[in-house]
C-alpha positions as CSV (number, residue, x, y, z in Angstrom):
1,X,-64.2,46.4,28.8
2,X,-61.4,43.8,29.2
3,X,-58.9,42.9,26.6
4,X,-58.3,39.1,26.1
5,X,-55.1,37.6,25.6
6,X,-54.3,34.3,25.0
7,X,-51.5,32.7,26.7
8,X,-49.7,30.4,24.2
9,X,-47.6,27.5,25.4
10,X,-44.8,27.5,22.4
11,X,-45.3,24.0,20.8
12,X,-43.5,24.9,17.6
13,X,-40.3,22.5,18.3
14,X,-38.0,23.8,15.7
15,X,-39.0,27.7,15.1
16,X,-38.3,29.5,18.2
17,X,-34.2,28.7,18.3
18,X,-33.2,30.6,15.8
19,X,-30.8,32.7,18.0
20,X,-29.2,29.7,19.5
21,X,-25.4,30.1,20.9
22,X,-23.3,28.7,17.9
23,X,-20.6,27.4,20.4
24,X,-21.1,24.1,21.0
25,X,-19.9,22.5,24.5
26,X,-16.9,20.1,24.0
27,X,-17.4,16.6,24.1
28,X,-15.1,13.7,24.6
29,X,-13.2,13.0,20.7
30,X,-11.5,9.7,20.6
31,X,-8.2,9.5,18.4
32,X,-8.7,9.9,15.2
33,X,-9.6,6.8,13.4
34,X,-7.1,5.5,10.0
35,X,-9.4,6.9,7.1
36,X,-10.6,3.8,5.2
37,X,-8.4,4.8,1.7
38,X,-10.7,4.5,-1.6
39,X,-9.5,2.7,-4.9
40,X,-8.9,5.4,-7.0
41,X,-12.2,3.9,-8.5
42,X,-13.7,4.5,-5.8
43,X,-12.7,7.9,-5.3
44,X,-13.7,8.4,-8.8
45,X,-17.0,6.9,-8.0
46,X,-17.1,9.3,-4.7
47,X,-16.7,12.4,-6.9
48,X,-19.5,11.4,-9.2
49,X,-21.9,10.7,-6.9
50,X,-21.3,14.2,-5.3
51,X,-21.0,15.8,-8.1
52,X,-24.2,14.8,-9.5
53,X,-26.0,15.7,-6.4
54,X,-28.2,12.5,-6.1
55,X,-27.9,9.4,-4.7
56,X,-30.5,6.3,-6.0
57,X,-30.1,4.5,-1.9
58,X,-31.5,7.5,-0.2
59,X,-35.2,8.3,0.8
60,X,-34.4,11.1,-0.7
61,X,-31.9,11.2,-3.4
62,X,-31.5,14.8,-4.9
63,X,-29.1,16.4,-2.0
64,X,-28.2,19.4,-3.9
65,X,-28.5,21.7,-1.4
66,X,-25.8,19.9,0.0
67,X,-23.4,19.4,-2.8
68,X,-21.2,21.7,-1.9
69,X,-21.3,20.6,2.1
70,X,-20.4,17.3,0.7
71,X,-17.8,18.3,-1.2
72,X,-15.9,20.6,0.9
73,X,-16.4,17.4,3.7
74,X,-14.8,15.0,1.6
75,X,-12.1,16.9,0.3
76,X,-10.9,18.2,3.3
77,X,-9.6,14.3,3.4
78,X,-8.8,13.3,0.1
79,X,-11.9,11.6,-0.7
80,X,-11.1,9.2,2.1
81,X,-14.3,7.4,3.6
82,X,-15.2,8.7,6.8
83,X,-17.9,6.1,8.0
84,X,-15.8,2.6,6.5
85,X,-12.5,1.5,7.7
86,X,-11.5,-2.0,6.6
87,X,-14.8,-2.6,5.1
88,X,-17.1,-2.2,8.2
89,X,-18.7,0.8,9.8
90,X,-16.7,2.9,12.4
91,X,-17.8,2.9,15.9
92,X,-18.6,6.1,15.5
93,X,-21.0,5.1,12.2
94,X,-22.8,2.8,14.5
95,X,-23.8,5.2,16.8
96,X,-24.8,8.1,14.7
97,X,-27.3,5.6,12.4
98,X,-28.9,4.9,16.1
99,X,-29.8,8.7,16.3
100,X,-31.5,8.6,12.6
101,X,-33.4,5.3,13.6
102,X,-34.7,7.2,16.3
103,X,-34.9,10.5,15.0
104,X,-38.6,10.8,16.3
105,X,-37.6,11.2,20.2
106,X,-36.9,14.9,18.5
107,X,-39.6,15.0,16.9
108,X,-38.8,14.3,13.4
109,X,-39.3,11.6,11.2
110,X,-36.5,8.6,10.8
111,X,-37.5,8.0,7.3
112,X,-36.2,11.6,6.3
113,X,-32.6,9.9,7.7
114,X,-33.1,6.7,6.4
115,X,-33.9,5.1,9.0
116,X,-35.2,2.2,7.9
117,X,-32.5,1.4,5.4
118,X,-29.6,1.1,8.0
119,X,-29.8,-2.2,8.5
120,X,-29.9,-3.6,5.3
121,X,-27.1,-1.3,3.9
122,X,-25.1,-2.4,6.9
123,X,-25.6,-6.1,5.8
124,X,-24.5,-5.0,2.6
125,X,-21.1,-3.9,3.4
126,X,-19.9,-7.5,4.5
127,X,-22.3,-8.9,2.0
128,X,-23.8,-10.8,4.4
129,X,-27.0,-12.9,1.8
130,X,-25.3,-11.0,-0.9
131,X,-22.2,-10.5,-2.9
132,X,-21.5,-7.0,-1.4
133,X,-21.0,-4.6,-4.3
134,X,-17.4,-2.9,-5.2
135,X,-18.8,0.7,-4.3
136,X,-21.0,-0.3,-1.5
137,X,-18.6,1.6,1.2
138,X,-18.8,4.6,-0.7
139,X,-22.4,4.3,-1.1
140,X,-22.8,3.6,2.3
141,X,-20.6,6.6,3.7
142,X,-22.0,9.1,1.3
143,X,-25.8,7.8,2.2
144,X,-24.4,8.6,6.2
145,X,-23.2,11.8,5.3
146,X,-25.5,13.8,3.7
147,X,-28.8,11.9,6.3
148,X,-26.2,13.5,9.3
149,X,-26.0,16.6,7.3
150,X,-29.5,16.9,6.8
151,X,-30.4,15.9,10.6
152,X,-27.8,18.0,12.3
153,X,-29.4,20.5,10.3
154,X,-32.7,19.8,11.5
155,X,-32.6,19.3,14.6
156,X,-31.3,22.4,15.8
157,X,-32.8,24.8,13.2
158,X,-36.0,22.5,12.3
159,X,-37.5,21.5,9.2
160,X,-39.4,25.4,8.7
161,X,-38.0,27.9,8.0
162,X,-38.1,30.9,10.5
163,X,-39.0,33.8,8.3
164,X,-42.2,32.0,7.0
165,X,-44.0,32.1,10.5
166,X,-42.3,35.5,11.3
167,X,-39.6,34.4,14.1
168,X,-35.9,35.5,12.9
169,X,-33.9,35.2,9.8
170,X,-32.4,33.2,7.6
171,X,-29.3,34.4,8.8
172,X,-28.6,31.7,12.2
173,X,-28.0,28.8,10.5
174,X,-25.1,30.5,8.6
175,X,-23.4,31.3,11.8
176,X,-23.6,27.5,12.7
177,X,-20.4,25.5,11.2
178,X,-22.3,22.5,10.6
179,X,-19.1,21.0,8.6
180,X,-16.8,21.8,11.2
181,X,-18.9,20.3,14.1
182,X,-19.6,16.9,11.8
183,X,-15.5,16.2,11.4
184,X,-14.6,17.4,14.8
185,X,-17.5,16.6,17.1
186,X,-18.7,13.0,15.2
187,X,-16.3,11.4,13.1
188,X,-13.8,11.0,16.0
189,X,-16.0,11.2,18.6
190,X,-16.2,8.8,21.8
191,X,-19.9,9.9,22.5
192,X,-21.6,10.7,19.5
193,X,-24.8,10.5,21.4
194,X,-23.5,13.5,23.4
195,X,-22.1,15.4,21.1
196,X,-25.2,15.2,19.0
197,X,-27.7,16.4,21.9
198,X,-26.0,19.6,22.1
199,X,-27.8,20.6,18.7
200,X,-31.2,20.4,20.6
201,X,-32.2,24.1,21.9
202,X,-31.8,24.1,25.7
203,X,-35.0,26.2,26.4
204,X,-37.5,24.8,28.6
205,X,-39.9,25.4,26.1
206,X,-38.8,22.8,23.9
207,X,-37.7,20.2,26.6
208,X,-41.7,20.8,27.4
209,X,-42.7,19.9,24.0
210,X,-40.3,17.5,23.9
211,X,-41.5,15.4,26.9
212,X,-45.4,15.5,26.1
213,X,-44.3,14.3,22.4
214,X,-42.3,11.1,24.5
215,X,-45.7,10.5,26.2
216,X,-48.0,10.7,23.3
217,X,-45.1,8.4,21.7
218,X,-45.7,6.0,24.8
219,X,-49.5,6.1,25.0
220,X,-49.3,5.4,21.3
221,X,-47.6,2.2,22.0
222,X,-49.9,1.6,24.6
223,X,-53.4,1.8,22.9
224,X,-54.7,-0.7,21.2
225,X,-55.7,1.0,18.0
226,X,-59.5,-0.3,18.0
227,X,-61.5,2.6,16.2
228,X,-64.8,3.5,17.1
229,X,-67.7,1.7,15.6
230,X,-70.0,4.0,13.8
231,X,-73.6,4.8,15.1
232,X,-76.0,1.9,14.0
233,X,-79.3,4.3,13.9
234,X,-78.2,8.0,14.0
235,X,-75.2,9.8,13.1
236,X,-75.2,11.5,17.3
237,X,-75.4,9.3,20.3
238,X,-77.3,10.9,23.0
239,X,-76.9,10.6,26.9
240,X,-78.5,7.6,27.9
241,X,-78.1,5.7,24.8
242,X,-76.9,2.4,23.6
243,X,-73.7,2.5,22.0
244,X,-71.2,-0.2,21.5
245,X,-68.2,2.1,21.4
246,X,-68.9,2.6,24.7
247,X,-66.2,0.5,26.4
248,X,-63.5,1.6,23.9
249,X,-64.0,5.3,24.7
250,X,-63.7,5.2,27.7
251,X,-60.1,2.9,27.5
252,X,-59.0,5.8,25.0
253,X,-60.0,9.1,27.5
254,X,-58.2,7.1,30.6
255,X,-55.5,6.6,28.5
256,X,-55.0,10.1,27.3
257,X,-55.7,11.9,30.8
258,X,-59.0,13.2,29.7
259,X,-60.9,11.2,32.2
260,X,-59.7,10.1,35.7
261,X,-58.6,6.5,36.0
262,X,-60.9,6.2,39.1
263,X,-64.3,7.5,37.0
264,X,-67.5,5.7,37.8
265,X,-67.9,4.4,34.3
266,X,-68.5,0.6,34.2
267,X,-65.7,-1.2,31.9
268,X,-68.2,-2.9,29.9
269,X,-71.0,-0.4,30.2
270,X,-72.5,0.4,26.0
271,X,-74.5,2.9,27.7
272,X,-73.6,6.3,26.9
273,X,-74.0,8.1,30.6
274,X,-72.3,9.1,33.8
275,X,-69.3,11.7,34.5
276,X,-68.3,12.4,31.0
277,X,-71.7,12.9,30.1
278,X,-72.3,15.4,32.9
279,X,-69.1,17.6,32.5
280,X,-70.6,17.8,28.6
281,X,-73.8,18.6,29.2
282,X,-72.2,21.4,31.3
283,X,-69.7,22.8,29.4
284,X,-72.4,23.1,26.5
285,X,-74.3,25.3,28.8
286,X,-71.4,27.6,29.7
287,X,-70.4,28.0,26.4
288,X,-74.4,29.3,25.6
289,X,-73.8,31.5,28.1
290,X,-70.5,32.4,27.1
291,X,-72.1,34.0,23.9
292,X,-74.5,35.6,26.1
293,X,-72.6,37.6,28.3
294,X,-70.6,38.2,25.5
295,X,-73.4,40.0,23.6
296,X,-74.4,42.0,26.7
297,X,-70.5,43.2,27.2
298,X,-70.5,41.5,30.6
299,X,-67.1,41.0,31.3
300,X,-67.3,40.0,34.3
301,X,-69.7,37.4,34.3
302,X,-67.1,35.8,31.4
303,X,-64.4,35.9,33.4
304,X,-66.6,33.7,36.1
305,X,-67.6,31.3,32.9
306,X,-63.9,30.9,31.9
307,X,-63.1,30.4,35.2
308,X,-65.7,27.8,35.9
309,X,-65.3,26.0,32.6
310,X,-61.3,25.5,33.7
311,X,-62.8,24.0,37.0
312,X,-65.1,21.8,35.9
313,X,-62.7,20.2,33.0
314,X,-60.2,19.7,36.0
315,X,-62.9,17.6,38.3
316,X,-62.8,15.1,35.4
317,X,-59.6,15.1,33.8
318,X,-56.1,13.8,34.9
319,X,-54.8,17.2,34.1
320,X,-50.6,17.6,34.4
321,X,-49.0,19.6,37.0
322,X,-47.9,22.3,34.2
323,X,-51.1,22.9,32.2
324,X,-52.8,23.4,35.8
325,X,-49.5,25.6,36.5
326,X,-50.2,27.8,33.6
327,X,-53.4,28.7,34.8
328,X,-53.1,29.4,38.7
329,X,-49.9,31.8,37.9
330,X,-52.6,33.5,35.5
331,X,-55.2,33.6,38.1
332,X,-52.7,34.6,40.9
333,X,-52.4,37.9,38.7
334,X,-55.9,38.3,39.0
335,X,-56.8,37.2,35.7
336,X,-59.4,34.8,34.6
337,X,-57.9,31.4,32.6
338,X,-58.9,28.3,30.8
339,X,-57.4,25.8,28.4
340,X,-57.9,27.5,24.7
341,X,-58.0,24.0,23.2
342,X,-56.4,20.5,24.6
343,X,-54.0,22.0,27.3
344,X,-51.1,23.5,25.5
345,X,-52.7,27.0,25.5
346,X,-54.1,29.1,27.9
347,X,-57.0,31.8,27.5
348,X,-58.5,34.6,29.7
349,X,-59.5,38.1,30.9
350,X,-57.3,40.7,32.6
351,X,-58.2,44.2,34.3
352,X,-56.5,46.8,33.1
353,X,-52.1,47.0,31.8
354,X,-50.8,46.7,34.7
355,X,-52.5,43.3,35.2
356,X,-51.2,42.6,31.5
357,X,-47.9,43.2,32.5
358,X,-47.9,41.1,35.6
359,X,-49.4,38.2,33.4
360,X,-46.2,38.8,31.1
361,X,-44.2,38.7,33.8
362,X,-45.1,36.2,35.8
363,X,-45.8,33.7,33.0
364,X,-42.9,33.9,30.7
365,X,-41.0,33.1,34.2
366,X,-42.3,29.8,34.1
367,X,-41.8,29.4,30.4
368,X,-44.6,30.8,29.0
369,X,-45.4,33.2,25.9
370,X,-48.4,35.9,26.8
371,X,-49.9,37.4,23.2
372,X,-52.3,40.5,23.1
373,X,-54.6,39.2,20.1
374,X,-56.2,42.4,17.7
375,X,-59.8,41.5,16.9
376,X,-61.3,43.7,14.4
């Protein structure tokens, strides 16, 4: 009997870089800035702040898990602000708050960063609509600091820690002198942009991941956010009904790829027919006799079912050139292959181990991760 493996397109963004090369590539470094000198109140007030391990302006105030980042940061310059000089942010500033306002091109969240806040608390330092408080710098570059901290962090080890899904230890990030790189390679650095990309892991994996999250981002901005009506009569619409959601479905699938912009489906049809209707009807039918052959051991009639279940989804869907990829290279091995869920995984049927170990082969050279599951 054949063995199934499924085929698993790595969509975790931040757990499988945990070996990353701790060397990062140089980037251009302007001359160093004049530190903006604090009051000795407002070195006072620096200290406290640190010290205390919160700070009221951030999304998240209690930063003691990077106390001692802080204070090591600041010291190394005599409590001098790194983001202020003559009461305005640095060039430098500027450009780094532009990475935490769009922290989600990486996939994180700019309201961990604060992004939101940047604005205001820029206002705030020339006091523009406000008398600009006396320790509004120090806020300010403290608030900068630890949201870089925290993001530099981030990006290239990711918000989860590896150990808890079982890929590598603790121990990467320690090998990784995020202090070091955050004086040298942002404070005084002509392309902060740059210098801040070279934190996100270069494997094509991610860049995957990283390129369908951009177009989900895009579609997002596209759609027009209508939901779908509920059923008037009945909690299931049947082919051939009436149902007013009709139109807006079908805007939704064209928009996410899952049906061809060219389908035969009237714009302002409410009948609930045609194409999509078909390939449903279809698929419900393979999957009964999925469990069929599966009861009778006939693995190779399910390998003709998977197969034909990845070929009918592909006569109807806008399908993109990797997810189709993953699947040929599978069946080029002999195997059979399907989608496992909405694309980003691949499942099927191989021979014997020496098909298994051309699928591994031939798959994780295109970027892909093969896993034997144990079903007990």
């Amino acid at each position: 009997m054949k063995n199934s493996p499924f085929v698993r397109r790595a969509n975790e963004i931040s757990l499988l870089f945990v070996v990353l090369s701790v060397l990062v590539p140089a980037v251009a470094r302007a001359a160093p800035p004049s530190a903006s000198q604090s009051s000795a109140s407002g070195q006072e007030a620096l200290r406290s702040f640190i010290e205390a391990g919160t700070l009221a302006d951030l999304r998240w105030p209690d930063f003691t898990d990077r106390r001692d980042d802080a204070r090591t940061f600041y010291e190394s310059s005599n409590y001098s602000l790194a983001w202020v000089n003559d009461g305005r942010p640095t060039s430098q500033a500027l450009a780094a708050i532009t990475a935490l306002e769009q922290a989600d091109q990486v996939g994180l969240d700019p309201e961990d960063y604060d992004g939101p806040r940047w604005k205001a608390r820029i206002a705030g330092l020339s006091g523009e609509g406000q008398h600009a408080s006396e320790d509004a710098p120090v806020r300010f570059d403290l608030a900068l600091t630890i949201s870089l901290m925290r993001y530099i962090f981030e990006v290239q080890f990711g918000r989860v820690k590896p150990p808890r899904v079982h890929l590598g230890s603790e121990d990467a990030p320690t090998k990784f002198d995020s202090l070091r790189f955050l004086r040298d390679q942002i404070v005084n650095s002509n392309d902060v942009a740059g210098a801040l990309s070279q934190l996100e892991p270069p494997y094509i994996l991610y860049r995957r991941t990283e390129d369908v999250l951009h177009k989900y981002m895009q579609m997002a901005s596209q759609d027009d956010g209508e939901q779908l009506p509920p059923p008037a009569k009945k909690k299931t619409i049947e082919p051939g009904d009436t149902y007013p959601g009709v139109p807006r479905l079908v805007r939704l699938l064209k928009l996410v790829g899952d049906l061809a912009p060219d389908a035969a489906v009237a714009p302002d049809s409410t009948l609930y027919k045609g194409p999509v209707v078909d390939a449903m009807k279809h698929f419900a039918e393979l999957a009964a006799r999925g469990r069929e052959v599966l009861l009778r051991q006939d693995t190779k009639r399910l390998a003709q079912l998977i197969d034909e279940n990845f070929n009918t989804r592909r006569s109807i869907y806008n399908l993109a050139p990797w997810q189709i990829q993953m699947v040929e290279v599978a069946r080029k091995c002999g195997a059979s292959a399907k989608f496992a869920g909405s694309g980003g995984a691949i499942i099927g049927t191989y021979d014997d181990e020496a098909m298994y170990r051309e699928l591994c082969a031939t798959l994780t050279a295109i970027g892909s991760r093969v896993i034997k599951p144990q079903i007990s």
